[in-house]
N, C-alpha and C positions, 0 to 999 in steps of 0.2 A: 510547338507553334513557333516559327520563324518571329525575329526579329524583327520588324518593320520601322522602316525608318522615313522621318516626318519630309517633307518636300521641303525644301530649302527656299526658303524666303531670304530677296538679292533686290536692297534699296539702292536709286542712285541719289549720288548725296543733295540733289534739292530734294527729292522729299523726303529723305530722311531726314532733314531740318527743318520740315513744315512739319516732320510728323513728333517728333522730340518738341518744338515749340506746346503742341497741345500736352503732351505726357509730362511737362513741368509746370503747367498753366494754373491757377489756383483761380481762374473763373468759366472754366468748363465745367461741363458735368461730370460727377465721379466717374460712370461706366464709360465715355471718353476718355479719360484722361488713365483711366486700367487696360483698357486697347488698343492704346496707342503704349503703352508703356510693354504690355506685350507680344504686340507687332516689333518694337524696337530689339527686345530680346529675344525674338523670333529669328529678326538679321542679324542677332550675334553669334548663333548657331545652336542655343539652349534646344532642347528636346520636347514636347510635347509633357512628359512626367515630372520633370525637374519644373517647367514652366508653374505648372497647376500645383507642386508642392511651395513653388518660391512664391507664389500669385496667391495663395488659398483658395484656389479655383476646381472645380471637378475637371477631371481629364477629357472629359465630352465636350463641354464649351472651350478650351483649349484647342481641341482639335479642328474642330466646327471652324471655331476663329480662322485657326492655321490655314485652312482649307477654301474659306472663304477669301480670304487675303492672297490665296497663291492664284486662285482664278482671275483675281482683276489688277494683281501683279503688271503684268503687262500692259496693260492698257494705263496705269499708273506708271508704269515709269517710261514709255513713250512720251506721256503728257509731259514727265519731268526735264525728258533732254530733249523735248520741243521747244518752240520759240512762246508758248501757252506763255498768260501773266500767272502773276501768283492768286492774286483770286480767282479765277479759274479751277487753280492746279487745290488750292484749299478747299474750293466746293468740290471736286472729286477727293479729296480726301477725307472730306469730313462725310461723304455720301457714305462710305467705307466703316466707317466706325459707328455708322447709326443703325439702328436697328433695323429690320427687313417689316415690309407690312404686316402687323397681325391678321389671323383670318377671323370672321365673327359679321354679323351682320352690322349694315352699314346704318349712323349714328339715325333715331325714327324723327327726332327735330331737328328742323336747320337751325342756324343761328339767327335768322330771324325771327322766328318763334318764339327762343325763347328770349329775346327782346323786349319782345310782344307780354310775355308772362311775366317778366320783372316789373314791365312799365303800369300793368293793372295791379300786381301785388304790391309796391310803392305807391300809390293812389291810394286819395281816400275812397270810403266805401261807397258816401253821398255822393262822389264827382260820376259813379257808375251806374247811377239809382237803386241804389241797394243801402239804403239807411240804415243803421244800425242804432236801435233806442236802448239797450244793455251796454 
């Protein structure tokens, strides 16, 4: 089986300074702050194998990652040597590093409901007429 070699991820340097500010940040969240850190050694030229032994990561989400990253590549670094502000350029990168929707059926209470269920479970039982003599 051939050799296959990973598709080169190519930052320009504003966002690879927005993207390095998250990968050293100690108040993100961990799996941010591991995606950005290997997206950053993605543009240093590391391999998809080396990646996932230096990371402890499986070679499939490695790759997934790589892959995912090379598709909005462009459209990310457009933004970056656009005249876009930096908040802007941060909420497409942070879109980037967050997870894709799960599939599963949609939540069965709104969040008023259960508003609703906290504010009679906090109640006493008399204010509902439902007295309790035990």
């Amino acid at each position: 089986m051939p050799n296959q070699t990973a598709p080169k991820i190519e930052l320009c340097e504003r966002l690879r300074k927005l993207v390095e500010e998250i990968a050293w940040q100690r108040r993100c969240e961990h799996r941010q702050v591991m995606r950005a850190r290997l997206l950053l050694a993605m543009a240093d030229g590391s391999g998809n194998n080396a990646l996932a032994r230096q990371l402890k990561m499986d070679r499939g989400v490695v790759r997934a990652w790589r892959n995912r990253w090379f598709e909005r590549l462009p459209k990310l670094n457009t933004a970056g040597a656009s005249a876009i502000s930096d908040p802007e350029l941060r909420e497409l990168r942070f879109s980037g590093l967050s997870d894709l929707p799960r599939p599963g059926t949609p939540p069965t209470f709104t969040a008023e409901h259960i508003c609703q269920i906290i504010a009679i479970a906090c109640e006493e039982p008399s204010d509902s007429g439902r007295p309790i003599s035990h």
